[in-house]
C-alpha positions in Angstrom: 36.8 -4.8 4.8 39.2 -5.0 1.8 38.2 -7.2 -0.6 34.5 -7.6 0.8 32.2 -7.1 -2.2 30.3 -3.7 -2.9 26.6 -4.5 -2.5 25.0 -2.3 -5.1 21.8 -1.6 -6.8 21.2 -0.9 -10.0 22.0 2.3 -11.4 18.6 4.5 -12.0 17.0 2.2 -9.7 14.4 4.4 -7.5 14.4 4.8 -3.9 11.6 6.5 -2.2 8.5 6.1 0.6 4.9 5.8 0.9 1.6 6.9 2.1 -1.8 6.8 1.4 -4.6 9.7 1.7 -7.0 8.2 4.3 -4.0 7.1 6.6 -2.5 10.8 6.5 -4.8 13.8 5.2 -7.4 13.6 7.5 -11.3 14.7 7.8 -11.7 12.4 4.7 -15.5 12.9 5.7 -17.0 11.6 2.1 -15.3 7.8 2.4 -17.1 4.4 3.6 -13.8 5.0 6.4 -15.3 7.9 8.1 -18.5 6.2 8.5 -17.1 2.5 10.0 -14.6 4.3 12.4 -17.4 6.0 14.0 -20.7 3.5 13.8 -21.9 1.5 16.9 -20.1 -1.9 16.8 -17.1 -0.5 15.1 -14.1 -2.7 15.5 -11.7 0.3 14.4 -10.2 1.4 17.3 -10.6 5.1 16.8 -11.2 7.5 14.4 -8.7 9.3 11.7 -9.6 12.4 12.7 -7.2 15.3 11.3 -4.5 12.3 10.5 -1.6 14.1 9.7 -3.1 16.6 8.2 -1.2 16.1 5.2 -3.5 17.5 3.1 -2.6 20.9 4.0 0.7 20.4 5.3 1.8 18.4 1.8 4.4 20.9 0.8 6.6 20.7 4.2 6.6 17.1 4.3 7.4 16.3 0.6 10.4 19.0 1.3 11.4 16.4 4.0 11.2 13.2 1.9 13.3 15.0 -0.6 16.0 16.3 2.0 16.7 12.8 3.2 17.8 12.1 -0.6 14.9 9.5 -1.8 13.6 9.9 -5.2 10.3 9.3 -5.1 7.1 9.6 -3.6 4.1 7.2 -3.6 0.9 8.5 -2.4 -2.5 7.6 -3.2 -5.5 10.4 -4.4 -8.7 10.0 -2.8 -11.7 9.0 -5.0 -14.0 10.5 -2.2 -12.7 13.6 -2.6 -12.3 13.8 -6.4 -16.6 12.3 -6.9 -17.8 13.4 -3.8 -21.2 12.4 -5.1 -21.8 10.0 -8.3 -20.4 11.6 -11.5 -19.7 14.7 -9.9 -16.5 15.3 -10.3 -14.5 18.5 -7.9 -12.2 20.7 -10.1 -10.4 22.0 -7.0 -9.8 18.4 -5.5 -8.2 17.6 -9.2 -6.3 20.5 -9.0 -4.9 19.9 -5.3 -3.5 16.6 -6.6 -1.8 18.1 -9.5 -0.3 20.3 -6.9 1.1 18.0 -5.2 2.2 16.1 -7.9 3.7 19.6 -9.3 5.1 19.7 -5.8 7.1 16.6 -5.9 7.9 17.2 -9.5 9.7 20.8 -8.0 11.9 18.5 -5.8 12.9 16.4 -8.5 10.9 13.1 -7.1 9.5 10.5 -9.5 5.5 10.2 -8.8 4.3 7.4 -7.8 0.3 7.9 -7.6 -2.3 5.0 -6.3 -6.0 5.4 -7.4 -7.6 3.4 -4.5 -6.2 2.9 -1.4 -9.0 0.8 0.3 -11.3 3.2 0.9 -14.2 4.4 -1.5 -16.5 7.2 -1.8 -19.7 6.6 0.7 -22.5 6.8 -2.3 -20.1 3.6 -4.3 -20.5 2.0 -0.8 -23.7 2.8 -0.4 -25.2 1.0 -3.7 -22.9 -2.2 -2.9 -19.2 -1.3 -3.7 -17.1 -3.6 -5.2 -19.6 -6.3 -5.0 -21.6 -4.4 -8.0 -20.6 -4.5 -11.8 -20.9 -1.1 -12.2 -18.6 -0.5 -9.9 -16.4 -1.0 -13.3 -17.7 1.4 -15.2 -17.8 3.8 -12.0 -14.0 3.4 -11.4 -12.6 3.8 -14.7 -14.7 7.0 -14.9 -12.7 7.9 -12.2 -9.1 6.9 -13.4 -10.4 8.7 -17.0 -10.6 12.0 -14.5 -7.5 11.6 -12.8 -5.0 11.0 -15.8 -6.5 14.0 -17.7 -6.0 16.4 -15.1 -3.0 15.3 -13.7 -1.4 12.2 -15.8 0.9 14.9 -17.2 2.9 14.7 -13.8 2.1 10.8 -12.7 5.6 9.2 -13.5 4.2 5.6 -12.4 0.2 4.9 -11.7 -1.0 1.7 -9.3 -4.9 1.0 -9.6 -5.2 -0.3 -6.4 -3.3 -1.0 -3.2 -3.1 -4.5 -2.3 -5.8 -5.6 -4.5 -6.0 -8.7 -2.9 -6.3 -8.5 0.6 -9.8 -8.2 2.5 -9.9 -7.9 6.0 -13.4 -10.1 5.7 -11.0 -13.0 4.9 -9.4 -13.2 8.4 -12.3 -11.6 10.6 -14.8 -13.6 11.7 -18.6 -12.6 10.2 -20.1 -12.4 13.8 -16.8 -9.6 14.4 -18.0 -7.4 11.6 -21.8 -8.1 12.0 -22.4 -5.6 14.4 -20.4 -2.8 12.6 -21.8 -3.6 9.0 -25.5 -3.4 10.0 -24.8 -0.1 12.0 -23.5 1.1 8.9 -26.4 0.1 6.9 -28.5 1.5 9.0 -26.6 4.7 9.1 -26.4 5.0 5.4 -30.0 4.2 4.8 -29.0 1.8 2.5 -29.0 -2.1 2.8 -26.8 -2.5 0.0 -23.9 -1.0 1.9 -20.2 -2.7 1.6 -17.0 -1.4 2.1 -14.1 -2.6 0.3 -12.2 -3.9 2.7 -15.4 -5.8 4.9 -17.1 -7.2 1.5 -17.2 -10.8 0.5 -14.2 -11.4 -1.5 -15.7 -13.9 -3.6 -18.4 -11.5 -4.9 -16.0 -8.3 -5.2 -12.4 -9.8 -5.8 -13.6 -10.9 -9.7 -14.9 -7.2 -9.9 -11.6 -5.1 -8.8 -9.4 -7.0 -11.3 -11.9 -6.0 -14.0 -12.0 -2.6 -12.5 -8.1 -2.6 -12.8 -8.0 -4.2 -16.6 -10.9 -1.5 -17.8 -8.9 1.6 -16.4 -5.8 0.1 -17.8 -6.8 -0.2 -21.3 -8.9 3.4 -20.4 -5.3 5.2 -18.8 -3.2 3.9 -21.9 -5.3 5.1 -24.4 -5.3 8.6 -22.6 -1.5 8.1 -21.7 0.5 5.1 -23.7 3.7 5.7 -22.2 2.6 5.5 -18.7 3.9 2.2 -16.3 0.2 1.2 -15.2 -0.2 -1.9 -12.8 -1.3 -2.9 -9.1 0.2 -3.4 -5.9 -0.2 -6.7 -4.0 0.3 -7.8 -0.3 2.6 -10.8 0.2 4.0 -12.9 3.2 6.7 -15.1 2.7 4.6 -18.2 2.6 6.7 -21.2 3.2 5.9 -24.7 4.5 6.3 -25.6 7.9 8.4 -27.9 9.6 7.7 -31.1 8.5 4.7 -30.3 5.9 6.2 -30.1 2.7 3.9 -28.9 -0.1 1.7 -27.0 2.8 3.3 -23.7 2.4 3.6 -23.9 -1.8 0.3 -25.1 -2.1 -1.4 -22.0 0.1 1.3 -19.6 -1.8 -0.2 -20.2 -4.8 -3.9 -20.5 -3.7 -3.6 -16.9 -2.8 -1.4 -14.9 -5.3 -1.6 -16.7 -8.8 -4.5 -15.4 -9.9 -3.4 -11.5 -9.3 -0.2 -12.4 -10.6 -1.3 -14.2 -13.8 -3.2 -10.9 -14.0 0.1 -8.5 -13.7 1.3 -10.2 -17.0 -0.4 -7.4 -18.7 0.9 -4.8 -16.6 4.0 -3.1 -16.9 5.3 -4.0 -13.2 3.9 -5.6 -10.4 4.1 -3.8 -7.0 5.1 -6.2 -4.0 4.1 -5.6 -0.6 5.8 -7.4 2.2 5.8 -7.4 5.7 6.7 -10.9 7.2 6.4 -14.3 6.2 3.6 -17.1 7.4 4.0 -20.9 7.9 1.4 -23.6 6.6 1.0 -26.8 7.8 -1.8 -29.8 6.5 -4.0 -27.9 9.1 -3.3 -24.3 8.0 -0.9 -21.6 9.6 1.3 -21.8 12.2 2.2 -19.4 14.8 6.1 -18.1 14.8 9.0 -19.7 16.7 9.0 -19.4 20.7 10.9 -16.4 21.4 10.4 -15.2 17.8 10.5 -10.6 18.2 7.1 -9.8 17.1 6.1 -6.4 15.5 3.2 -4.2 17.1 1.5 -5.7 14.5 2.1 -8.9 16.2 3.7 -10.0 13.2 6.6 -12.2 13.1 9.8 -10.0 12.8 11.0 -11.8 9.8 13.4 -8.9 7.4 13.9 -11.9 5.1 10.7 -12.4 3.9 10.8 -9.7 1.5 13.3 -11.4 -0.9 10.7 -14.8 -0.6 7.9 -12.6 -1.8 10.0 -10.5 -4.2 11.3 -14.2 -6.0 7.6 -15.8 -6.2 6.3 -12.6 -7.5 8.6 -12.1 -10.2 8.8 -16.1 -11.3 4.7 -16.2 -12.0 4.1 -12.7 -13.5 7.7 -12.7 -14.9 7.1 -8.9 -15.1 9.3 -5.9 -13.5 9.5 -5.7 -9.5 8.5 -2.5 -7.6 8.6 -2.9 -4.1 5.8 -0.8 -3.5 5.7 -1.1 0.9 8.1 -2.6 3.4 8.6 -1.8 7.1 7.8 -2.8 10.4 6.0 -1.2 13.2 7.7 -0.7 16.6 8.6 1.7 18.6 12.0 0.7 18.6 13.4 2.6 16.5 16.9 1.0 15.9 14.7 -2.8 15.4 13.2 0.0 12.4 16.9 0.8 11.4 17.9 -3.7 11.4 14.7 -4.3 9.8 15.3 -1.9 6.5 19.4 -3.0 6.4 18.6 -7.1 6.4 15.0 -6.3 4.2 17.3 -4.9 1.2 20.1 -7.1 1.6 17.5 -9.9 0.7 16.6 -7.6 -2.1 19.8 -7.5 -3.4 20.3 -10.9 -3.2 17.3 -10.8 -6.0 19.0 -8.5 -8.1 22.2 -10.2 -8.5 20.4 -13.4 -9.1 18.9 -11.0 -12.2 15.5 -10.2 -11.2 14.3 -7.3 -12.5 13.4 -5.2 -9.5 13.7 -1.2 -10.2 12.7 0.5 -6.6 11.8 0.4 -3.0 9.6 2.4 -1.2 9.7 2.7 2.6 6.1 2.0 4.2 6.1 4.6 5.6 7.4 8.2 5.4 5.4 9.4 8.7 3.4 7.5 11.6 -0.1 7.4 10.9 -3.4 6.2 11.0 -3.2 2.1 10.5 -6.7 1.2 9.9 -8.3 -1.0 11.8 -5.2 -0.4 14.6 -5.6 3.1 15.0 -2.3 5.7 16.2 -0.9 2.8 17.8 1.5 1.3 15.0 4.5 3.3 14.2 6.3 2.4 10.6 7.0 5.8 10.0 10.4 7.7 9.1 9.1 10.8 10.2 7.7 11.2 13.7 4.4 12.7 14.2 3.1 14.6 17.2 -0.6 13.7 17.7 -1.6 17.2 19.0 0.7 19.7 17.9 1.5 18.2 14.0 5.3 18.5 14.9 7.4 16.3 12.5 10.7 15.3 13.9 12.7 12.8 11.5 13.6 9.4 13.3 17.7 7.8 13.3 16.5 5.5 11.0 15.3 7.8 8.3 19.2 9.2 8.2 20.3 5.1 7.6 17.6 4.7 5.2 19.0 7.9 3.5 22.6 6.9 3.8 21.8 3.5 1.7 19.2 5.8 -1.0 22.2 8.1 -1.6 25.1 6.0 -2.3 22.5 3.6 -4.0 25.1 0.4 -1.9 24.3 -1.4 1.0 26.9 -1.0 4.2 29.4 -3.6 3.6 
């Protein structure tokens, strides 16, 4: 329409996508994953398996991420493979990250690397995880290792994934009971925790002083290199007739990690809907509200909610580190991305300082405790063969990276 106003991002800002080892390189046999998909009692509803078997197949699909005109790649390195067993570290799994990081770098894509992406080697499981202090001195051993070997080619480094969330939170104790002693028991080791089943209030003060000790470890190796963490955030808001509800939970669950991101360089925001508190707690969606596979409330919108909060309490740089939505409809994929970043931009123009987006995620995969069932993908994925065939909603996610403007 003439006259309508161009909806445009910033110039340089970065556009890419997302994955994360466990989810697509599969036979990731050394993690605490491996072991809970497979335990009796598990309540994962089936095992990884060969993923995507990305980890061989890396070259062809970074290729594809590049032809569809993103800049950037996120991906995470698995500390499993890099220490399969404590303080030994594998030369050849330090080099295969460096190729793929050399990989992206041939394609002209800015590297976005994550360090932990909820899953741990078994032995760090096995003596307690992120519930023991060493821990600390364990993981910034690891980061040390990474950046020397491959910090070189790292454009942007995130310590850990959603540092904040813990499945243990929202899953009752008698759920995970049965899965955490077979574990134990499998392991040989009563100590046994995995990051994403341990009690937060134990391991949560332990991961942020993982993240500030391989900080201060990464910067002195590399000074110039953007270090922070990613965090996941709903779009909390009060309910209908509870004001205060909604704030007062929002804040209960995201100051502290974003007091924290004052020393970072850039926060990484992670939304995938938004959640309504009342005096009682959270509500369910509107009647007739779309729901995700997820069962998620379809709610685009809630990324510029989380992208606002985030940026007014760490008053640091934005990276939207993960959006999406899974369905199976694809063209609800290709709504979802178009009204996600015209919230965004809404938070530009009102001069927050957000410099990329990153599409959760570049293929279907493996979505933890879910399974193959969950599709947020770009990039279809045939379960048996390992075909790839891009998805329509890739090409509109393409047409918006490349002329760096919304549709009008």
């Amino acid at each position: 329409m003439a006259g309508a106003p161009r909806r445009s991002f910033p110039k340089g800002f970065i556009w890419g996508t997302a994955t994360a080892a466990h989810q697509v390189e599969g036979n990731n046999t050394n993690s605490d994953w491996w072991l809970l998909e497979t335990v009796p009692g598990t309540i994962i509803k089936e095992p990884s398996g060969a993923a995507c078997d990305h980890y061989h197949r890396y070259p062809q699909d970074i290729a594809t991420i590049a032809k569809l005109g993103l800049g950037s790649y996120r991906f995470s390195i698995e500390w499993a493979r890099i220490e399969p067993t404590a303080g030994h570290y594998d030369i050849r799994q330090l080099d295969h990250y460096r190729d793929m990081l050399r990989v992206c770098r041939s394609h002209g894509l800015h590297t976005v690397v994550t360090l932990h992406h909820f899953t741990s080697p078994a032995w760090l499981a096995a003596r307690g995880g992120f519930e023991d202090p060493a821990t600390v001195a364990a993981f910034t051993a690891y980061a040390e290792a990474v950046v020397r070997h491959c910090g070189d080619l790292i454009d942007t480094l995130c310590t850990f994934n959603e540092a904040n969330l813990s499945f243990s939170d929202f899953i009752p104790a008698t759920a995970l009971a049965p899965m955490l002693d077979a574990a134990k028991q499998a392991s040989g080791s009563p100590a046994y925790r995995s990051y994403l089943f341990d009690d937060s209030a134990r391991s949560k003060p332990i991961v942020r002083a993982c993240h500030v000790a391989a900080r201060r470890a990464i910067k002195t190796i590399r000074p110039n290199l953007p270090v922070g963490l990613t965090l996941a955030m709903s779009d909390i808001q009060d309910a209908p007739g509870a004001p205060g509800a909604g704030i007062a939970e929002r804040s209960k669950r995201y100051d502290v990690w974003l007091e924290l991101a004052r020393g970072d360089d850039f926060v990484g925001v992670q939304n995938y809907t938004r959640e309504r508190f009342d005096t009682k707690g959270s509500i369910p969606p509107p009647a007739g509200t779309v729901r995700t596979q997820l069962d998620q409330e379809y709610y685009p919108a809630g990324l510029a909610g989380a992208v606002r909060y985030a940026a007014s309490v760490a008053r640091r740089p934005i990276l939207v580190t993960e959006n999406g939505i899974g369905t199976q409809d694809d063209t609800l994929r290709a709504r979802y991305i178009a009204e996600a970043l015209s919230g965004l931009q809404g938070c530009i123009a009102a001069g927050i300082d957000v410099r990329g987006y990153w599409h959760w995620s570049a293929m279907d995969n493996f979505e933890w405790l879910f399974g193959y069932g969950p599709k947020f993908g770009l990039i279809a994925v045939d379960r048996v063969s390992q075909v790839r065939t891009v998805k329509p909603s890739a090409a509109v996610f393409s047409a918006i990276a490349r002329a760096n403007v919304l549709p009008v």
